[in-house]
N, C-alpha and C positions, 0 to 999 in steps of 0.2 A: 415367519420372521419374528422372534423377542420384541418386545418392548426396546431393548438396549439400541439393536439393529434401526427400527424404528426413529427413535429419539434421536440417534445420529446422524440418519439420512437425513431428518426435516433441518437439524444445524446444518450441514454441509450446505442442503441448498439455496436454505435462504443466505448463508453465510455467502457463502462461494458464488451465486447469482447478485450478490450485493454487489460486491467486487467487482462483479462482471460489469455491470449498470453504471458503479463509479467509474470504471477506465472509460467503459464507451462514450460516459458523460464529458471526461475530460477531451477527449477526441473529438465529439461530434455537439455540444452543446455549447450554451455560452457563447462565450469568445472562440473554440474547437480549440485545436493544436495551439495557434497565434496566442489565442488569449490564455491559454494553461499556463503556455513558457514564459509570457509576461508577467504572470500571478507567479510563479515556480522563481524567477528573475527578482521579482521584486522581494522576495521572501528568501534569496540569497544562493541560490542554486544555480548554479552557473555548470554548463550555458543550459538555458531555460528551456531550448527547442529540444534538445538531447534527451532532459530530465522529463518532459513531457511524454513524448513517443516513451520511454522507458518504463515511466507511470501507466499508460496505455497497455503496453504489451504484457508487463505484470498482473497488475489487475484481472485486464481479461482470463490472459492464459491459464496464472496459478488459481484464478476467481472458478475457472470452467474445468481447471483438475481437481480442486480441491470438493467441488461441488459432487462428482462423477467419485471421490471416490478413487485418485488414479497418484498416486507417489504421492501422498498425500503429504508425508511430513516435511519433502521439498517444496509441496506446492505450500502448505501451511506457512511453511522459513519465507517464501516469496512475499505474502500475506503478510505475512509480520512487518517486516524489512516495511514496506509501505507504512505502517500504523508503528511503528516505532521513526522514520524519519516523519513523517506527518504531526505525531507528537511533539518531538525534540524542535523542526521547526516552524510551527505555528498556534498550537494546544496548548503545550505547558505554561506559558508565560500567562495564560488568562483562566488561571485557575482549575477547578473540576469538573465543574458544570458545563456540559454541552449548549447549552443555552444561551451562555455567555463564549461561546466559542473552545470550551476549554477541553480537558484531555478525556472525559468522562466514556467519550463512542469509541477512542482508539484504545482505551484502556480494556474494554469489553472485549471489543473485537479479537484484541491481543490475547489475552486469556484464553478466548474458544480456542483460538487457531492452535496453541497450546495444547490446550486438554484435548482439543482431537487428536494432535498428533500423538501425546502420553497414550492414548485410550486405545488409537485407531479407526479407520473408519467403519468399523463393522462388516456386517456380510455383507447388506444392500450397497457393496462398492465395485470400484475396477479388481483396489488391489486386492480383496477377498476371492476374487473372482481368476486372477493371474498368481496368487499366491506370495503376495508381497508382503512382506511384515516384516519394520525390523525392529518389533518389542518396543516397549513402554520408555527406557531409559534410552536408548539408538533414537527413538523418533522424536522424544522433547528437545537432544542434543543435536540431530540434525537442521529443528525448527530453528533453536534458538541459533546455533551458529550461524546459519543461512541469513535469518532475518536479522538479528541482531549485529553479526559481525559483516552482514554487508551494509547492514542501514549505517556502521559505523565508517566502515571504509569508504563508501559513497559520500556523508558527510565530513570526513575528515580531507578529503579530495575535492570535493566539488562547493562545498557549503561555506559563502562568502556574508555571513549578518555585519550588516551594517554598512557594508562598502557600497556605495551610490554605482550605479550600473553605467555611469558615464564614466567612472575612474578607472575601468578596465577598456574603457574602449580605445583607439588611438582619435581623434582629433575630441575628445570630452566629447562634446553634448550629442553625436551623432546617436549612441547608443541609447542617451539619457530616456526614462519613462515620463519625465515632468512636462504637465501637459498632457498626456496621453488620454485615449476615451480606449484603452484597452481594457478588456472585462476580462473577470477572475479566472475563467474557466471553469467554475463548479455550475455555471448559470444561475447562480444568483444576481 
């Protein structure tokens, strides 16, 4: 196996095992599902339980294809779409520094998932192994459309900032978070 082979496989995995760890974090950690869609809810994402389980299935799935190596530049698009709505609603507003919460980790992330898909996953993959490739310029336009044009269609559809989660409900305060000891779902 090259250096290049190499170098690729150790992104994939840790990338793609990341991914996998963040979905199952928001599933099983924390506050689990309840507490995701309440953090997802409060941060305008309607409806929260939906966006949760969706966040889960993503993560994981595209997190364990991308890692293997397996349609990589749709699993990349999957990958992105998360770190491009994660940014737009919760990162961007606090600057660039991760530290301070801001866009710094999904900016990164964003980039790999990118370049692997430009690159490919190398030999040590699924699709080197079933014969998948579909070139440098197919795989960044596959990425970005997938992730970019669904993280848009998702938040142009779903994505409510500002509106109080009691103003969508029918009798107000039923829905309301105010009061609540609902945790975020990342377990923090």
């Amino acid at each position: 196996m090259h250096a290049i082979d190499t170098s690729l496989l150790m992104v994939r995995v840790v990338v793609g095992l990341t991914m996998v760890i963040h979905g199952l974090n928001h599933a099983f950690g924390g506050g689990k599902i309840a507490g995701t869609a309440g953090w997802f809810e409060g941060l305008g994402l309607r409806p929260g339980r939906v966006h949760a389980w969706m966040s889960v299935v993503t993560e994981v799935g595209c997190g364990l294809a991308f890692a293997a190596g397996f349609l990589t530049p749709p699993a990349a698009g999957g990958l992105l779409g998360t770190m491009v709505v994660a940014g737009v609603i919760e990162h961007r507003t606090h600057g660039f520094f991760v530290f301070k919460n801001g866009y710094e980790y999904v900016l990164m992330i964003a980039v790999i998932l990118l370049a692997t898909a430009i690159s490919g996953p190398g030999r040590a993959a699924v699709d080197h192994a079933i014969g998948f490739d579909l070139g440098a310029w197919a795989g960044f336009l596959t990425a970005i459309g997938l992730g970019v044009g669904g993280a848009a269609l998702l938040l142009g559809t779903c994505w409510r900032p500002g509106v109080p989660i009691a103003a969508e409900k029918p009798g107000g305060v039923v829905g309301s978070m105010a009061g609540s000891q609902v945790t975020d779902g990342r377990g923090e």
